[in-house]
N, C-alpha and C positions, 0 to 999 in steps of 0.2 A: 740117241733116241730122244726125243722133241715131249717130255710129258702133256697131259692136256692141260695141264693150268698155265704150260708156258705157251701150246698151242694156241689157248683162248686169247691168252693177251695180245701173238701177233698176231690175232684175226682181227681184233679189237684194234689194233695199230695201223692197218692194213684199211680196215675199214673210215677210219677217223682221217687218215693219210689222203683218201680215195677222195672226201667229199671236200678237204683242205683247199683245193686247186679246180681252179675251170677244167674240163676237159677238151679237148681239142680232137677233130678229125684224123682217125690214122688212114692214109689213101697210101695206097702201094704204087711206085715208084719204075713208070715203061720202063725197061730196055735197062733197067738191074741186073748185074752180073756178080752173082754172091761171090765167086771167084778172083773176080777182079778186087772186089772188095778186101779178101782177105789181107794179113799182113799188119803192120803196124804203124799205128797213128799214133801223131802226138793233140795234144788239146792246148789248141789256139785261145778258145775262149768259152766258159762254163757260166749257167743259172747254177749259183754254190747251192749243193742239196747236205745232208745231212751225212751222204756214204762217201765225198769230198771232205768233207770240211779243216780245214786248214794244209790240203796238197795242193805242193804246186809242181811242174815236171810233171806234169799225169801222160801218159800211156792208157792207150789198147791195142791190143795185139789177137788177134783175129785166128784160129785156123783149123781146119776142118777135123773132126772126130770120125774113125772109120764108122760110125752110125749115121752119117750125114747131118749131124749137127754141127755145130762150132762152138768150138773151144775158146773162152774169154779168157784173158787174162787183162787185170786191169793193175797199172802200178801209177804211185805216186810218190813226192816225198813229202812226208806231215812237218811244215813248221814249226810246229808247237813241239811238236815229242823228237824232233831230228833223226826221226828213221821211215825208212822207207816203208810203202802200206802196198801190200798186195793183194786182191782179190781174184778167186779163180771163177769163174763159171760157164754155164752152160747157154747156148740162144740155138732154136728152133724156128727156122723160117716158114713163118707162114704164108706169104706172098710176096711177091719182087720187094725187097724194100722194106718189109714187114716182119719184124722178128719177136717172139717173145725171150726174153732173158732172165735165167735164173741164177740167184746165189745161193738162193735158200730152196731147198726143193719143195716143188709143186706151187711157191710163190712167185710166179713170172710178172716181170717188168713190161711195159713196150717198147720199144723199140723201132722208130720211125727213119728210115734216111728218107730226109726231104728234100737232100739233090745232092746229086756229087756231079763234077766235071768229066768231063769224055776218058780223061786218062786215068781217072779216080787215085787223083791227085790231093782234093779237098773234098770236103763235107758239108752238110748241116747235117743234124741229127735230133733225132725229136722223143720225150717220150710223149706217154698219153694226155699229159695235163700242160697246161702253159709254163708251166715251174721248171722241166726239164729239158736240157736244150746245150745242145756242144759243138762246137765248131771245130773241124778237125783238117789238120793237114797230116801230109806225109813226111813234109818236113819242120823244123822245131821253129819256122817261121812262115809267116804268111803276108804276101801284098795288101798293103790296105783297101786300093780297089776290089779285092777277090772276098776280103772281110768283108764291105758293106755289102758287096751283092749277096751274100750267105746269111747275112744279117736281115738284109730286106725279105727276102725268101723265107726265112723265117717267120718274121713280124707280121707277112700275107697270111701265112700258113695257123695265125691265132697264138703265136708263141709271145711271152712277154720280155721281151728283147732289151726292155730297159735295167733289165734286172743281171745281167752277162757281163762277166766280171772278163776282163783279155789278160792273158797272162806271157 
């Protein structure tokens, strides 16, 4: 149980986090197949945020909860500490493409897919602010042409693209 002096602080964190970062357009995404979607990606290329910080090998692994949410599961391996960092959570689709994501409950992230390919093969991924931004395949590698166009897509889309670390 979350006391109020610890709840204030991550409102406080939450709030100071919020005005940190440009904000960015979340538009929902035609002809999204959450289904298709599911399953497991690897991370091509990340804006390093603070729930990253020193993994590489990162994973998401996507899959439906009998409530009609989905089940996160996010892995990585931390450089610095050499063990592997697992986070579980929760995302609630709010429109094609549009998801909120929790780790902490009742604090939701966004969660933008700003295009995946026909066979939902590859990604972009977006959150609310320019700051967050993931590039994802299905497999542990990706074409460089398939990279800039998911790059460019991004960088229309208000993302700060210069900041995407490729792994």
């Amino acid at each position: 149980m979350i006391s109020m002096k610890n709840l204030y602080i991550i409102l406080l964190l939450l709030f100071v986090l919020s005005c940190s970062s440009n904000k960015v357009e979340l538009k929902k995404l035609e002809n999204f197949n959450s289904e298709k979607y599911l399953g497991k990606w690897y991370e091509i290329a990340r804006i390093d945020n603070r729930f990253e910080k020193n993994l590489i090998n990162a994973t998401a692994e996507y899959s439906l909860n009998e409530d009609g949410s989905i089940k996160v599961v996010n892995k990585g391996y931390d450089k610095i500490k050499n063990k592997e960092k697992t986070a579980e959570g929760k995302a609630k689709i709010i429109d094609n493409g549009l998801l909120k994501v929790y780790f902490i409950p009742f604090f939701g992230g966004d969660y933008n897919v700003l295009y995946v390919d026909n066979d939902y093969q590859y990604a972009a991924v977006g959150g609310g602010t320019e700051n967050y931004l993931w590039i994802l395949s299905r497999e542990q590698t990706m074409e460089n042409d398939v990279y800039k166009k998911l790059v460019d897509i991004a960088q229309k889309r208000g993302y700060n693209t210069e900041l995407l670390q490729k792994f």
